[in-house]
N, C-alpha and C positions, 0 to 999 in steps of 0.2 A: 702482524702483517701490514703492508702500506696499505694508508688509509681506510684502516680501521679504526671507528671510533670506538669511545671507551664508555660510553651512556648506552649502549643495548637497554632497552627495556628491560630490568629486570623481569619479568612478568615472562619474555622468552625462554629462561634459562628453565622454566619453570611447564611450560607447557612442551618445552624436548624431553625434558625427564618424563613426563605423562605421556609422550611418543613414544617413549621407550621402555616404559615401566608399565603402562597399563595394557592390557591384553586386548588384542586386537581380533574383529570377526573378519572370516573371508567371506569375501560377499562375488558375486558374479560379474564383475565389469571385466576378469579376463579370461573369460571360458563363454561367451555369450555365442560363438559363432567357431563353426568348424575348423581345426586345423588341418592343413592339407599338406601333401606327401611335395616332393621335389617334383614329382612327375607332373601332378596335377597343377601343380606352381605352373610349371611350364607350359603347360596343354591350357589352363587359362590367360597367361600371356598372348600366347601364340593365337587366340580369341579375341585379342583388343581389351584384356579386363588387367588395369592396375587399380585399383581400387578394393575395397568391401564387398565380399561376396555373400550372397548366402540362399538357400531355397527358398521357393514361392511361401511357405510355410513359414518359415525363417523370418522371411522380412514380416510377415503378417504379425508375428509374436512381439514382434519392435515395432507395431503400432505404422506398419509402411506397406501399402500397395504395391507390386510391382506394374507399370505401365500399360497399360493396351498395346501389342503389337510387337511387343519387346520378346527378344527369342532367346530361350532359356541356352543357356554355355554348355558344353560337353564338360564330363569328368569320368575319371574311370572310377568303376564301383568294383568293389570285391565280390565274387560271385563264392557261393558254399554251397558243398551235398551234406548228403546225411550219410555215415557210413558207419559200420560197426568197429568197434573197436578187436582186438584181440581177445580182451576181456567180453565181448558180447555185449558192451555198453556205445548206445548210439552214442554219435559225437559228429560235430561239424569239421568239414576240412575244406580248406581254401581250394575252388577248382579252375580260378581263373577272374579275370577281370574282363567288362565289357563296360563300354561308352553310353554314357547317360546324360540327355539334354538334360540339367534341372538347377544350373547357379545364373543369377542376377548379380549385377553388378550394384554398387548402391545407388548409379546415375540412372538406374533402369527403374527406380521407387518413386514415389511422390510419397508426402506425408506431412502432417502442418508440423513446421521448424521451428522450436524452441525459441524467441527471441534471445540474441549474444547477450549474454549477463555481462555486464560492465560496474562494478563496487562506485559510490558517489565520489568524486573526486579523483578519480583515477579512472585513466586511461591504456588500452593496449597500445591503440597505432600512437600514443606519444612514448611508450616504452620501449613499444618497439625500435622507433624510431630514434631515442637519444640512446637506446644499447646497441643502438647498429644493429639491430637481427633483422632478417627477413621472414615471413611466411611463404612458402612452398606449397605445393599441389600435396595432398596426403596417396603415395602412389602403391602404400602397401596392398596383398590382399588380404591378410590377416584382417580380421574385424578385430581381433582380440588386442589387435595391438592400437593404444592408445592416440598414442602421438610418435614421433621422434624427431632426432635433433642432427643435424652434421653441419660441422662448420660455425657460420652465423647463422644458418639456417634452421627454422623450424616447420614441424609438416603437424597438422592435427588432422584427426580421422574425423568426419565429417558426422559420424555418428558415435561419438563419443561417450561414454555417460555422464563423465562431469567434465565438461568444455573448459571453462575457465579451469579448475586444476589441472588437468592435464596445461592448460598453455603455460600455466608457472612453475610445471616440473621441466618443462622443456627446454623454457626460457633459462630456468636456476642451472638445468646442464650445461647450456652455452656458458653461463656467468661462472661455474665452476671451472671451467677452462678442459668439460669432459669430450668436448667435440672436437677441439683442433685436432692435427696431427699426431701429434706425441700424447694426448691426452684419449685420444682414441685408440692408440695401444695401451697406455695405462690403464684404460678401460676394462680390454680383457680381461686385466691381471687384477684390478681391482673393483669387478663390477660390484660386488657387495656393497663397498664402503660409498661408491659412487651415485648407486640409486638411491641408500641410505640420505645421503648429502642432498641430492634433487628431491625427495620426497619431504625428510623434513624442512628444505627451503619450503615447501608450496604449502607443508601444514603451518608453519608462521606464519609465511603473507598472509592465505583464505582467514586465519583466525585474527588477525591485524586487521583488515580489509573490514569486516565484520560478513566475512563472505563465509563462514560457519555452513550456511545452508548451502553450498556449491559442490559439497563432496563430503563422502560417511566417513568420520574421523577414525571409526573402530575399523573400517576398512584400509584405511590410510593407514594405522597404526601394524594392521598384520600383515600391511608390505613390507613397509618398513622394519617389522620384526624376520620376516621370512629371506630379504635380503642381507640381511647381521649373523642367520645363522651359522655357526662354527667359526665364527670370527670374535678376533679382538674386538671390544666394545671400543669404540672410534673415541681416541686421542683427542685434547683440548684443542689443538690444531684445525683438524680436521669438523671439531663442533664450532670453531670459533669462524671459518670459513661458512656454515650456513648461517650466523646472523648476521655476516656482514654482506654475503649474496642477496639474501632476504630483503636489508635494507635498503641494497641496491636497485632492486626490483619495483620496490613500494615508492621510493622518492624519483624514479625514473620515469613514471606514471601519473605523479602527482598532477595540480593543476599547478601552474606557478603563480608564486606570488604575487600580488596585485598593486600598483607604484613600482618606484623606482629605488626603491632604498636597497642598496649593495651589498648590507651585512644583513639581508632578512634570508635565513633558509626557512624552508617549511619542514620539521619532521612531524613525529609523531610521540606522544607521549604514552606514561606507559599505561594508560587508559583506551590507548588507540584513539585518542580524537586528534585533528589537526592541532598545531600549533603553532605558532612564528618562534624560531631561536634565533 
């Protein structure tokens, strides 16, 4: 593929295999907060809420207050009797739905913010900045969903659980070319291989980065396994496009060199410490 170099760290080839070969735990960063029906989607638009929702309760368990003065959102709840069955065996049936104040939005919370983790030598807004992406408002109301990507653009969920990865899965989907146009139908047809390709970009950076502590790798690993399933195990191609994304990401970031000398790049070796080549 053009320019791609041919010095990868070995040490790469070797930590995707352990992505894909060691067993991975699901852990809760995508089931933390309710999913809602198309109705309630719309009945909390139609409320002012693009954003993170979730009950008074909800935010409390995510360590967030909801506001003084703040007015809890409508949703429709399912309503149930008890009714006997044929068999003589109680049983619950649906008897109808009714409107329930009780979702916040995540701008209706306070709660002390994590300072942005930023790895030493590396930077987001200079990444951002020399890959041309933008950051965006995060305007889902899914909580569960992380981050996403369209275009150049990137959106992260404000309440994320691992900030920094999620931004270099996002960033690695723009760099894999899964957001343009044509890539965004290829999407469909190849979501598998696609999140495969963003997730293992973001486990090289974080482990390059020595950003290790920014996201649970057995977590990381049983996306990445849950996304593969019933698929081909992804072509040399297709693995050789996430360590040259990866690359891309990590020297886009860098600090630059320091003088004037025109043959100095900075990479990284395959210890992960800086180096002048």
């Amino acid at each position: 593929m053009t320019g791609e170099r041919l010095t990868t760290p070995p040490h790469w080839s070797e930590l995707l295999k352990t992505a894909l070969e060691l067993p991975g735990q699901a852990g809760n960063t995508y089931n933390r907060f309710r999913r809602f029906s198309l109705g309630n989607q719309a009945l909390l638009m139609m409320q002012g809420l693009m954003e993170p929702v979730n009950t008074y309760k909800g935010w409390l368990s995510l360590n967030r207050q909801v506001k003084k003065g703040s007015k809890a959102k409508m949703i429709y709840v399912p309503m149930f009797r008890k009714e006997k069955s044929d068999k003589g065996e109680e049983e619950k049936r649906l008897s109808g739905f009714r409107l329930v104040p009780s979702m916040f939005g995540v701008s209706e919370t306070e709660g002390e913010d994590l300072p942005e983790y930023e790895p030493p030598h590396w930077s987001k807004e200079r990444a951002l900045q020399k890959l041309g992406i933008t950051e965006i408002p995060f305007t889902s109301l899914d909580g569960n969903v992380q981050g996403f990507s369209v275009g150049k653009s990137i959106a992260l969920n404000p309440v994320a659980v691992y900030p920094f990865k999620t931004l270099i899965h996002e960033i690695a989907h723009v760099q894999h070319g899964h957001t343009s146009g044509e890539g965004l139908e290829e999407y469909r047809v190849h979501r598998g291989l696609y999140e495969f390709q963003a997730e293992s970009t973001a486990y090289l950076v974080l482990n390059e980065l020595g950003a290790e502590d920014q996201f649970d790798p057995a977590e990381s690993r049983d996306y990445i396994y849950s996304w593969l399933q019933g698929l081909a195990p992804p072509d040399e191609k297709a693995t050789r496009r996430v360590f040259t994304v990866a690359e891309q990401i990590i020297k886009a970031g860098l600090e630059e060199p320091e003088g004037d000398e025109p043959n100095v790049e900075r990479n990284l070796d395959t210890s992960g410490q800086l180096q002048a080549a």
